[in-house]
VOPAGU-2260 file (C-alpha; in pm, 1 decimal, decimal comma):
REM VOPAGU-2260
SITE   aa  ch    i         X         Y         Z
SITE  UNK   A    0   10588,5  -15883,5   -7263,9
SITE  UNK   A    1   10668,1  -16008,0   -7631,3
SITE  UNK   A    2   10843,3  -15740,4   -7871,2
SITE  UNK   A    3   10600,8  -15616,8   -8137,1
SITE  UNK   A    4   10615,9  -15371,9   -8433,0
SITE  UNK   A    5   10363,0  -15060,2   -8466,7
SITE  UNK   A    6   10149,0  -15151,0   -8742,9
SITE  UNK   A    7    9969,1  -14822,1   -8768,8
SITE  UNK   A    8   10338,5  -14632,7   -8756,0
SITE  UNK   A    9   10472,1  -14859,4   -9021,5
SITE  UNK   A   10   10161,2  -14798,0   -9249,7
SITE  UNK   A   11   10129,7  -14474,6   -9186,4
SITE  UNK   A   12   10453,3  -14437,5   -9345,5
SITE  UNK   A   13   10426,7  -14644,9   -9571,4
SITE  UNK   A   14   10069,8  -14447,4   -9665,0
SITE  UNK   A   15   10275,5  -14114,1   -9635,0
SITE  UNK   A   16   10582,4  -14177,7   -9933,0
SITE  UNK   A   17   10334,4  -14432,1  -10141,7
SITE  UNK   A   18   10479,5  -14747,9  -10075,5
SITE  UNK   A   19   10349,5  -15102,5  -10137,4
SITE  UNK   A   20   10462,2  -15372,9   -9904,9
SITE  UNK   A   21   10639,4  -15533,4  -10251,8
SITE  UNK   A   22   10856,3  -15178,2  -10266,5
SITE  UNK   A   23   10918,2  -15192,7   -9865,2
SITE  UNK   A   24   11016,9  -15551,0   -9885,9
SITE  UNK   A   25   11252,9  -15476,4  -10184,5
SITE  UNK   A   26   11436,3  -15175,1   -9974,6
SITE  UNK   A   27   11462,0  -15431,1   -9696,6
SITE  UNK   A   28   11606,6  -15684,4   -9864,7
SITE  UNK   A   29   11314,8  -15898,7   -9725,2
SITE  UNK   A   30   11008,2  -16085,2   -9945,7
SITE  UNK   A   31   10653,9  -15928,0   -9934,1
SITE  UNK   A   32   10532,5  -16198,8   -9759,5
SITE  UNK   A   33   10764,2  -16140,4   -9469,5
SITE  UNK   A   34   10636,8  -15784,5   -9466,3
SITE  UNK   A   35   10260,5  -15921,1   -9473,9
SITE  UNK   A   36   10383,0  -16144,0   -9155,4
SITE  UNK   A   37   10533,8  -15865,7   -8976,9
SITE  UNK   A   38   10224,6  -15629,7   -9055,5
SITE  UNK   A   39    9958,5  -15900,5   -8956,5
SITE  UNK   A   40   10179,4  -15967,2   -8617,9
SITE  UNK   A   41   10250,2  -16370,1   -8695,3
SITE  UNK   A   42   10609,5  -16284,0   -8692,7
SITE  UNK   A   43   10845,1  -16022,7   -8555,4
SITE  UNK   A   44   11168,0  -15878,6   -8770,7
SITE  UNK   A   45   11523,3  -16046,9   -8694,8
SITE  UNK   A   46   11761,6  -15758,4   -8541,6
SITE  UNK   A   47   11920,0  -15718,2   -8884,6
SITE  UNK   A   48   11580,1  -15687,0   -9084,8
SITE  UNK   A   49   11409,1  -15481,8   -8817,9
SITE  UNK   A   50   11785,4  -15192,2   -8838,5
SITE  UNK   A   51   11700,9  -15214,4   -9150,9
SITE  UNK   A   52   11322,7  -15146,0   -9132,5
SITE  UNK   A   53   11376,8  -14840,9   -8884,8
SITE  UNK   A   54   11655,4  -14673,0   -9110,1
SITE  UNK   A   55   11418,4  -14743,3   -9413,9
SITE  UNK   A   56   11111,2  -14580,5   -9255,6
SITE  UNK   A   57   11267,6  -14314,9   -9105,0
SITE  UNK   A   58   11097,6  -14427,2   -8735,4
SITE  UNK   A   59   11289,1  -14442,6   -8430,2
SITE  UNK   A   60   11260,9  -14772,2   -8243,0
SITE  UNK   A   61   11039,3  -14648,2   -7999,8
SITE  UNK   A   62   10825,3  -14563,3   -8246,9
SITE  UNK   A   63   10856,8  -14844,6   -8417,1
SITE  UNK   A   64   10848,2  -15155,8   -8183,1
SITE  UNK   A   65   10638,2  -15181,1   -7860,1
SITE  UNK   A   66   10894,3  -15324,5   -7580,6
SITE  UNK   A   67   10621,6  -15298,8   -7305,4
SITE  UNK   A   68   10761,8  -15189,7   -6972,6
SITE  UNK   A   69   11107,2  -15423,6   -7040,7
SITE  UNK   A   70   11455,9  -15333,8   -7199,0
SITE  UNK   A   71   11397,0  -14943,1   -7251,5
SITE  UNK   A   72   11693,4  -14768,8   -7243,7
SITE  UNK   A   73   11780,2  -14480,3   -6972,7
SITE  UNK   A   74   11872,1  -14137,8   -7074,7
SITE  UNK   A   75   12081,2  -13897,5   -6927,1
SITE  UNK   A   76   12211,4  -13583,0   -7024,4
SITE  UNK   A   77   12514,2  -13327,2   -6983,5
SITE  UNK   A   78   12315,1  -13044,5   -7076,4
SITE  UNK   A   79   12395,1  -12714,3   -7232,4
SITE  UNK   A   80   12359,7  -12387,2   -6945,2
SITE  UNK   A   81   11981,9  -12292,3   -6995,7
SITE  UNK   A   82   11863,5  -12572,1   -7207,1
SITE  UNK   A   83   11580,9  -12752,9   -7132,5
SITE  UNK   A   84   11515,1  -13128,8   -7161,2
SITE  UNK   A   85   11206,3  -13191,4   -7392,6
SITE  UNK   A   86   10943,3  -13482,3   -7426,2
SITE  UNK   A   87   11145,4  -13467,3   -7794,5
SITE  UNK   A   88   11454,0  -13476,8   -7696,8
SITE  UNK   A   89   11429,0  -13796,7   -7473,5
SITE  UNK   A   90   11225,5  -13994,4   -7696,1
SITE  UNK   A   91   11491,9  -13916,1   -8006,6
SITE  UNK   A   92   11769,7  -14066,7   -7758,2
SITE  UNK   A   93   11554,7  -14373,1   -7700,2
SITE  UNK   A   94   11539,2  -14429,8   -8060,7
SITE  UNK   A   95   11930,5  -14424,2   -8070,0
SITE  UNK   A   96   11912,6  -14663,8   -7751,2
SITE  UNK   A   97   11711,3  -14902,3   -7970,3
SITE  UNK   A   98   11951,0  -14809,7   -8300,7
SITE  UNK   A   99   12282,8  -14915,6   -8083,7
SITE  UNK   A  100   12136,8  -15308,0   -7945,3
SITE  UNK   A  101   12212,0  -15472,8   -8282,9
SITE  UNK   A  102   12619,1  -15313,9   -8192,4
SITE  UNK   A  103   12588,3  -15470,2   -7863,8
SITE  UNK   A  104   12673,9  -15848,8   -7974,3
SITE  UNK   A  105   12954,5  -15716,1   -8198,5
SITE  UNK   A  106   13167,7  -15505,2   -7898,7
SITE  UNK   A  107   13404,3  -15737,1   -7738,4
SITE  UNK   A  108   13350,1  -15944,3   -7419,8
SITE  UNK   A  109   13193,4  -15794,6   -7098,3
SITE  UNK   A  110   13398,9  -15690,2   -6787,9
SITE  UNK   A  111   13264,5  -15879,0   -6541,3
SITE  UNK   A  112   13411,3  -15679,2   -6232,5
SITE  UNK   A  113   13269,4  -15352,9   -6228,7
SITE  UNK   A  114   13294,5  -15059,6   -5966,0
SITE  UNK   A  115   12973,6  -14905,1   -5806,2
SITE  UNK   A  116   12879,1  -14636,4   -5546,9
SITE  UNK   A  117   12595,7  -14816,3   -5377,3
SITE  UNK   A  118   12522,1  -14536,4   -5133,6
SITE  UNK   A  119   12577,8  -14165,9   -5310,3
SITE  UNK   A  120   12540,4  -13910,9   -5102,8
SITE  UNK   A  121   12616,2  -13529,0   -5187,6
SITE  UNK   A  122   12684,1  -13463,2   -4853,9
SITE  UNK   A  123   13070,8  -13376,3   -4801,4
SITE  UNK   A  124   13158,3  -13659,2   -4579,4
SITE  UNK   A  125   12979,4  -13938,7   -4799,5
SITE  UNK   A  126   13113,8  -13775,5   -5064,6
SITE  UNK   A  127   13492,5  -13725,3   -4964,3
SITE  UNK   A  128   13449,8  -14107,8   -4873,4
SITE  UNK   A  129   13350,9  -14198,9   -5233,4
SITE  UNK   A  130   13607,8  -13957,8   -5417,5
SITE  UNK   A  131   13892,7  -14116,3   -5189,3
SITE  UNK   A  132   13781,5  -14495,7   -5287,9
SITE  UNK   A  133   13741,4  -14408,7   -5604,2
SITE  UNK   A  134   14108,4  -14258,5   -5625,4
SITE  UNK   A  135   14187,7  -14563,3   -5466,1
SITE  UNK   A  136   14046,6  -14780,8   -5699,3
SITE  UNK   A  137   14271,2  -14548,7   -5978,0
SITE  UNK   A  138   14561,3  -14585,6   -5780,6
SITE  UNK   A  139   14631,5  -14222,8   -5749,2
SITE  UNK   A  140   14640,3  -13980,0   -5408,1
SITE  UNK   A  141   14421,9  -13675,0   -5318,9
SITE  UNK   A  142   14669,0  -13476,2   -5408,7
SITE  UNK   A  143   14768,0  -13613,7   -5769,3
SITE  UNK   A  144   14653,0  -13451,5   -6033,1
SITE  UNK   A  145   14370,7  -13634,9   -6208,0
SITE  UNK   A  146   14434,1  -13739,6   -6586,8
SITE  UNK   A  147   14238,1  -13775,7   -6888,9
SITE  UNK   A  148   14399,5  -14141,0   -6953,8
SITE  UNK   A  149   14304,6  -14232,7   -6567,0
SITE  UNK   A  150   13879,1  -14110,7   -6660,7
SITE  UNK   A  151   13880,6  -14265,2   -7033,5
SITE  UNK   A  152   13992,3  -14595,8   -6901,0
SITE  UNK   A  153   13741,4  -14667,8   -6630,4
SITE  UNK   A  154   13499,1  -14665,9   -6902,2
SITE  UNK   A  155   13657,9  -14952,2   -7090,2
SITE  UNK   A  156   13686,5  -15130,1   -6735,2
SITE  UNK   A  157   13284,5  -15061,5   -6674,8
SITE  UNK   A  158   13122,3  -15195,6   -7018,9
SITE  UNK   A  159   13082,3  -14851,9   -7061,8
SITE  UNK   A  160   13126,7  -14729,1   -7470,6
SITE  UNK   A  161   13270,9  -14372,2   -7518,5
SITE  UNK   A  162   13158,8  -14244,5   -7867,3
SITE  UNK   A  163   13348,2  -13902,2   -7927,5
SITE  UNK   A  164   13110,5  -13672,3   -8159,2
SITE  UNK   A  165   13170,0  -13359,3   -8340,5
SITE  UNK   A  166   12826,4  -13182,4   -8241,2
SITE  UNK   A  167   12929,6  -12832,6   -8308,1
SITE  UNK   A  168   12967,5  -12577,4   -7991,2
SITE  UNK   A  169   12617,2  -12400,1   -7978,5
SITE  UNK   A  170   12367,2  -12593,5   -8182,7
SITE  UNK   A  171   12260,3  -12873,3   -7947,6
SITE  UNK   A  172   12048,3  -12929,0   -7609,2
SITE  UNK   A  173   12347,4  -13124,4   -7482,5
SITE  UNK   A  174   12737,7  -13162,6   -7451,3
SITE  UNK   A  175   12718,0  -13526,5   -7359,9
SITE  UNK   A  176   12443,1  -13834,8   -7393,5
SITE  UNK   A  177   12446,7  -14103,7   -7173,7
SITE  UNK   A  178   12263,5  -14426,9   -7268,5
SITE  UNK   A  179   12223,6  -14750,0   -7062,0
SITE  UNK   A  180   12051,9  -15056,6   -7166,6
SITE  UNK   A  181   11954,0  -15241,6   -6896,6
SITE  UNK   A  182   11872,8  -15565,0   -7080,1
SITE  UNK   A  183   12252,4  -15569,0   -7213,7
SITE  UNK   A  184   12422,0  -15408,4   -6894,8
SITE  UNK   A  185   12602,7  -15191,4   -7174,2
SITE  UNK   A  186   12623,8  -14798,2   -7133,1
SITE  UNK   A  187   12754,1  -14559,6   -7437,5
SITE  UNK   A  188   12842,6  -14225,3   -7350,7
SITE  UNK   A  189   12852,5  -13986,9   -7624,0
SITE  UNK   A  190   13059,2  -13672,4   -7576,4
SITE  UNK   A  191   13100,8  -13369,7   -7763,7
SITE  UNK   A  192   13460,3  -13263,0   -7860,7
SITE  UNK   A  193   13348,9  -12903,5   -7985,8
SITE  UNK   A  194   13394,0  -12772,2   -7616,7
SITE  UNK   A  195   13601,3  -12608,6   -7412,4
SITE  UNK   A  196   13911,1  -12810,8   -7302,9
SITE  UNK   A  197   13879,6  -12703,9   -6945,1
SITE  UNK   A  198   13536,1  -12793,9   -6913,1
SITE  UNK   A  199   13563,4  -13122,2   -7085,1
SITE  UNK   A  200   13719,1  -13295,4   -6776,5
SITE  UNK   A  201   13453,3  -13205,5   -6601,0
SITE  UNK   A  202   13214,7  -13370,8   -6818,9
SITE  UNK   A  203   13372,2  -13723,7   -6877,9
SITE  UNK   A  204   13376,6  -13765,8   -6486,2
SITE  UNK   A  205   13029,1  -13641,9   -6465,1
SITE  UNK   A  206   12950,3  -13932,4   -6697,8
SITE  UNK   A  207   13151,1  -14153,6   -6534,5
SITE  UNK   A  208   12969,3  -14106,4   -6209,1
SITE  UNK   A  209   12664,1  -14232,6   -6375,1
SITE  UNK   A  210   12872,7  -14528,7   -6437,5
SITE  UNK   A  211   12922,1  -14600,4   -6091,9
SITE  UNK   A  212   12537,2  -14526,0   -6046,6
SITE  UNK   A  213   12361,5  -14716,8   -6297,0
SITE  UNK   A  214   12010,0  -14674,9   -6058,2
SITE  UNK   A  215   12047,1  -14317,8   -6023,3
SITE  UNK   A  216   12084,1  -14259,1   -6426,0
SITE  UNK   A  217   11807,3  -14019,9   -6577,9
SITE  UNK   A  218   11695,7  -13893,6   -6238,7
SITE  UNK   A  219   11724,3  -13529,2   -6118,1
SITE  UNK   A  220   11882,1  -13718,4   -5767,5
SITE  UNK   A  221   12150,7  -13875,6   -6061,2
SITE  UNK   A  222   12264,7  -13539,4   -6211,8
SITE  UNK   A  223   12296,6  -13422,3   -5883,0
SITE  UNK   A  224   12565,3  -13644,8   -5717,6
SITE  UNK   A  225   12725,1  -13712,8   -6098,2
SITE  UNK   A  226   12778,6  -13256,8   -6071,8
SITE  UNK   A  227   12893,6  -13295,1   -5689,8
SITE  UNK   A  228   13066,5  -13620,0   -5732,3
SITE  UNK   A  229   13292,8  -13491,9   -6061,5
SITE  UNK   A  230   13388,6  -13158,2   -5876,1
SITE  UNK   A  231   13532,0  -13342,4   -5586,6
SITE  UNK   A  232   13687,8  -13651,8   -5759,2
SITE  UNK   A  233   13891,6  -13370,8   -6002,8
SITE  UNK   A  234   13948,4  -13139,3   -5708,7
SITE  UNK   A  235   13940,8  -13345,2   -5394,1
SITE  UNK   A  236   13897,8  -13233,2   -5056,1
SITE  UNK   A  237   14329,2  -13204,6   -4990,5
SITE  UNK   A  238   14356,7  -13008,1   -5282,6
SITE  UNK   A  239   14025,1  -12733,6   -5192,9
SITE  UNK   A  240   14174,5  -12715,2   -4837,6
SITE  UNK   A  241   14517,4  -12607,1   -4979,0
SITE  UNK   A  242   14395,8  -12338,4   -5202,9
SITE  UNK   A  243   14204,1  -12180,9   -4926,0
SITE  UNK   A  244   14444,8  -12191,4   -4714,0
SITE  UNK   A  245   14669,0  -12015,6   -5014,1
SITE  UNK   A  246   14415,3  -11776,7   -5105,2
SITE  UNK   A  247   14202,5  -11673,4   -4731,4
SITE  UNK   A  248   14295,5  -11341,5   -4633,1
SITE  UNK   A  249   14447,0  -11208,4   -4926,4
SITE  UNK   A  250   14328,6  -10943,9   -5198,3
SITE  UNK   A  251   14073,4  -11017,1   -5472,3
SITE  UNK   A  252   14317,9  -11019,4   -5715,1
SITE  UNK   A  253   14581,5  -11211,1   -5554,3
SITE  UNK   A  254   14279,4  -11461,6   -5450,7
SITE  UNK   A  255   14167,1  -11535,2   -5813,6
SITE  UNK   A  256   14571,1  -11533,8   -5919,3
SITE  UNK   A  257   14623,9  -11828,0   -5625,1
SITE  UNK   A  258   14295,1  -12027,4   -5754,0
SITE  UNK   A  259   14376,8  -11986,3   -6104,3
SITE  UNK   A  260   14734,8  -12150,3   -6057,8
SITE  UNK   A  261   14545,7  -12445,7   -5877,0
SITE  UNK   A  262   14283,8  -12454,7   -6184,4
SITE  UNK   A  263   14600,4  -12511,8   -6419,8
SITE  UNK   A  264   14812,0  -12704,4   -6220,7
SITE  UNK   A  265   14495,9  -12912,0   -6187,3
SITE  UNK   A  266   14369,3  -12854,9   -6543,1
SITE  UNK   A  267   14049,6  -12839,1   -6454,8
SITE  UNK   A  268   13835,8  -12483,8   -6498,0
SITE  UNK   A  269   13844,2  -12222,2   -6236,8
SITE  UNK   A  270   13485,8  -12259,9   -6152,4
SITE  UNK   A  271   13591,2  -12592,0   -6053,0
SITE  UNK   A  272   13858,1  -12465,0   -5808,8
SITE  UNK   A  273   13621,7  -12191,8   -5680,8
SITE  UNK   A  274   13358,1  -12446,4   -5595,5
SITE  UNK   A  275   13545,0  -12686,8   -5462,2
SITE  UNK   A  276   13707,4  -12441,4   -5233,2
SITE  UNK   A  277   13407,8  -12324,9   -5136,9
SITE  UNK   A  278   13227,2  -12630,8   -5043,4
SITE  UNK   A  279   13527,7  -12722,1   -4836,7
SITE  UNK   A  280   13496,0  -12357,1   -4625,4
SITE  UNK   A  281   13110,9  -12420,7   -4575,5
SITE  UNK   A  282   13138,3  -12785,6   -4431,9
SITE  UNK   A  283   13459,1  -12668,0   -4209,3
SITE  UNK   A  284   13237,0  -12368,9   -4073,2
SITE  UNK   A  285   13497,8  -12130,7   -4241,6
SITE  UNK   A  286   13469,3  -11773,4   -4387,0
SITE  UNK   A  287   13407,9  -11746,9   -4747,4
SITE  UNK   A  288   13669,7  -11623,0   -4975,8
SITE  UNK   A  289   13593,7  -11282,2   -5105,1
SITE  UNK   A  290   13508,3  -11365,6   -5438,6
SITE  UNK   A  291   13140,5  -11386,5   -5599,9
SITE  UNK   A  292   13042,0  -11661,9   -5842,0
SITE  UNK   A  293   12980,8  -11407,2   -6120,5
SITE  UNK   A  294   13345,5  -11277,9   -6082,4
SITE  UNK   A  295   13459,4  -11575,7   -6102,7
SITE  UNK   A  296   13272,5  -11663,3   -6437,3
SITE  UNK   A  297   13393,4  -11315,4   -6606,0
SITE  UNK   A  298   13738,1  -11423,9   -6539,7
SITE  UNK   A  299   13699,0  -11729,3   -6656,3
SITE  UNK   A  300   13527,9  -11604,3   -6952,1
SITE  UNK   A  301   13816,9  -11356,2   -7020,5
SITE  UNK   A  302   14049,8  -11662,2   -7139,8
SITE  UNK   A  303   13847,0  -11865,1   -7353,4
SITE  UNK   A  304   14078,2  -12150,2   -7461,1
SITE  UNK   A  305   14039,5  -12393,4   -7747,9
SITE  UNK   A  306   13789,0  -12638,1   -7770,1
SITE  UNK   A  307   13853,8  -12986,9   -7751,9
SITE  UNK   A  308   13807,9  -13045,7   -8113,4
SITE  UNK   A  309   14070,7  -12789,2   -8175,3
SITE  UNK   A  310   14324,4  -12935,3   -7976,3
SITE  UNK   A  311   14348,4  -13263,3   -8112,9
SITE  UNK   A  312   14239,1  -13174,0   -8523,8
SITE  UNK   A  313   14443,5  -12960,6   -8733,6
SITE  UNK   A  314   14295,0  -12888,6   -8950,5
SITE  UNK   A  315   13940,2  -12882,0   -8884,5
SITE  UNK   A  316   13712,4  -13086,4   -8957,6
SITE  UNK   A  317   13903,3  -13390,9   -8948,3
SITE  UNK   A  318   13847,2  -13601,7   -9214,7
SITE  UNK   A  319   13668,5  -13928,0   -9100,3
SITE  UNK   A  320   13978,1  -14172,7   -9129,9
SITE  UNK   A  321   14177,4  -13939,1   -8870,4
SITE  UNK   A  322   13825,9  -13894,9   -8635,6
SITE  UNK   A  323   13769,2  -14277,3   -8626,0
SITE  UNK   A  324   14138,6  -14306,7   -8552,5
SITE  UNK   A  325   14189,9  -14094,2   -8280,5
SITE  UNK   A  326   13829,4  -14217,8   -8110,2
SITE  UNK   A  327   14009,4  -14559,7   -8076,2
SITE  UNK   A  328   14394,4  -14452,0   -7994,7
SITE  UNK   A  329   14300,2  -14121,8   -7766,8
SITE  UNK   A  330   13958,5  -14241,0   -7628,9
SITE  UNK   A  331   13991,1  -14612,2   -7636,8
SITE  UNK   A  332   13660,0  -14669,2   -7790,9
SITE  UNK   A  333   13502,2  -14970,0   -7900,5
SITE  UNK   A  334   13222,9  -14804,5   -8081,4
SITE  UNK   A  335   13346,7  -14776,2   -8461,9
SITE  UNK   A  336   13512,3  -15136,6   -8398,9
SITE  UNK   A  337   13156,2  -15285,3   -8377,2
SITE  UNK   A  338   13021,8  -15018,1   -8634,6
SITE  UNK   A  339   13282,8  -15138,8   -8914,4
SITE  UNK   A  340   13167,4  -15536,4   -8804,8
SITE  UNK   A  341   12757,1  -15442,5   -8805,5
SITE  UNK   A  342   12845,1  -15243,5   -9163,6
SITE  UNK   A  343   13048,5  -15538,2   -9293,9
SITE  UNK   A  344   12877,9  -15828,6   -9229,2
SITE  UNK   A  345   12475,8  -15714,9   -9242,1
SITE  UNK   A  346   12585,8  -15438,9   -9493,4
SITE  UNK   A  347   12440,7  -15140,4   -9310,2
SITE  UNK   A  348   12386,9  -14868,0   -9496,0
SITE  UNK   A  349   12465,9  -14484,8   -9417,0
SITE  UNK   A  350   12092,2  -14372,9   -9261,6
SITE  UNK   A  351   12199,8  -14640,9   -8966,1
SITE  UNK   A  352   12519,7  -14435,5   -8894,1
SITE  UNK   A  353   12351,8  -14101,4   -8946,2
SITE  UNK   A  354   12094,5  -14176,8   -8679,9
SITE  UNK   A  355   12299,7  -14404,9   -8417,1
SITE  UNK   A  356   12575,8  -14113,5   -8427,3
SITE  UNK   A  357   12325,0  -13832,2   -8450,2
SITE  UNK   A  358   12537,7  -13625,9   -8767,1
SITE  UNK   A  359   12454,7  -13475,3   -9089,0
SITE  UNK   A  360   12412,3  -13727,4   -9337,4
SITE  UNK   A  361   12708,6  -13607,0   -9549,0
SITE  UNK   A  362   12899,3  -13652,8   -9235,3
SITE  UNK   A  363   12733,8  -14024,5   -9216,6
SITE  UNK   A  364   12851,4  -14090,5   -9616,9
SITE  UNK   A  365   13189,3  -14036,9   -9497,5
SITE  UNK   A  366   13244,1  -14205,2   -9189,1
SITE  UNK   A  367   13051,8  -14510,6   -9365,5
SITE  UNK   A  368   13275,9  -14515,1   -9659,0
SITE  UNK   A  369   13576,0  -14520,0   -9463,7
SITE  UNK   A  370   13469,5  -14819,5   -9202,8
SITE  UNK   A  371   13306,3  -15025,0   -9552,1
SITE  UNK   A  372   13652,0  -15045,1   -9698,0
């Protein structure tokens, strides 16, 4: 099905701030009989003219253009404890979908050789199968301890973009944003610095699990094995057999002491370790350790460390030279690369960067300034 713009969405803007097509043409940088084509459906915007068009009116590109049944992008998110996924929410990370196409062109060439999981399975065999060729594939053992540097560059390696965001540590639905577009066979991944650094590890393999399972994305099946599939690739089945074995039998206190050196040796979070271990008991028919959940949580709670954010700015906020920086030299993202191109050469203004990032526009002023130099 051909692309095509919503006329009534476009006028009803256009209706709601008093616009004539001559004014919307002039913002556009297009002539007002363009805007009479586009409006009358003989011809449909160029990628450059219809960025422009959406950041103009305000309209996310769902809103905007009618894709029919083709190219719509697939939404996934790492969401916050208690948060529920809205009708709003989804349709707002479309939009950015549509917002990031015109960046696809501009990223640099495609990996062709990719790694998938073409059966997940959450249950513990399947699983333990797809952790250990997936450790494989990293070159590490079970019982190595997983890095950050081994998770941020299977993205590169899998077309997938990570876009590091400031989104502040209560005031969001989510802690991470996965987007695929299917037509490209590009994924971005946005993640959240502004939380914890014990959880965050936990997140980026979440995401990367929806990587490896580009079908499952956006599906309740797909947060499933990405939750299952993360706990067990950070803490693998070697590992969870060793800390029971460590901590069966022994006190409460010298139980949660035992995990908690596996958590840091591991640096992953205790709830992590406690899982993990507990999965591994359950599938070998062995006794639970005698520890509840919420225990475990109130512990954990007890040490909050800093959040991610914290750890790598000093001081905070970072200005936007150091943040686009460090998303390229610590994360290895291709995102701003493309960004400064799409700004440079089609002169993209600030609103593009506000929405496609999801920030405060006096946030989007500054990281636009300092990629337009």
């Amino acid at each position: 099905m051909a692309k095509s713009l919503r006329i009534e969405a476009v006028s009803g803007k256009m209706q709601e701030r008093g616009w004539t097509q001559a004014h919307l043409a002039k913002l556009v940088g297009v002539s007002s009989q363009t805007i009479t084509n586009w409006l009358r459906g003989r011809d449909f915007p160029r990628p450059s003219a219809l960025l422009k068009l959406a950041v103009t009116l305000g309209l996310e590109f769902e809103k905007l253009v009618d894709n029919g049944e083709t190219a719509t992008p697939v939404i996934a998110f790492r969401k916050k404890a208690g948060t529920k996924t809205t009708d709003h929410h989804i349709s707002k990370a479309r939009g950015m979908g549509y917002l990031l196409k015109p960046l696809v062109p501009l990223l640099p060439g495609k990996r062709p050789l990719r790694t998938l999981i073409t059966s997940p399975d959450c249950e513990y065999g399947q699983l333990r199968k797809a952790v250990e060729q997936t450790r494989a594939v990293l070159g590490i053992g079970q019982h190595a301890v997983l890095s950050y540097n081994h998770l941020i560059g299977e993205f590169l390696r899998n077309s997938a973009v990570l876009v590091p965001v400031l989104w502040g540590k209560k005031d969001r639905h989510e802690n991470a944003l996965h987007i695929r577009l299917p037509e490209e066979d590009v994924t971005f991944v946005y993640l959240n610095l502004d939380v914890r650094l014990e959880d965050f590890k936990f997140w980026i393999a979440h995401e990367l699990a929806h990587v490896y399972t580009p079908e499952l994305a956006g599906t309740d099946a797909g947060e499933d094995f990405a939750d299952a599939f993360a706990g067990a690739l950070l803490f693998p089945h070697e590992c969870a057999e060793a800390a029971y074995r460590e901590a069966v039998g022994k006190p409460q206190s010298a139980l949660i002491k035992a995990l908690v050196k596996h958590a840091h040796h591991h640096q992953v979070s205790l709830n992590t370790v406690h899982q993990q271990v507990k999965r591994y008991a359950k599938n070998g028919g062995l006794p639970l350790l005698a520890v509840e959940d919420r225990t475990i949580h109130q512990v954990r709670n007890r040490a909050i460390g800093p959040t991610v954010s914290e750890a790598l700015f000093d001081p905070m906020p970072p200005d936007a030279d150091k943040y686009i920086s460090l998303a390229g030299s610590v994360f290895q993202s291709e995102f701003f690369l493309a960004l400064e191109r799409l700004i440079k050469e089609r002169e993209v203004g600030a609103g593009y960067v506000q929405q496609v990032l999801d920030i405060p526009l006096k946030d989007s002023v500054s990281v636009h300034r300092a990629l337009a130099l």
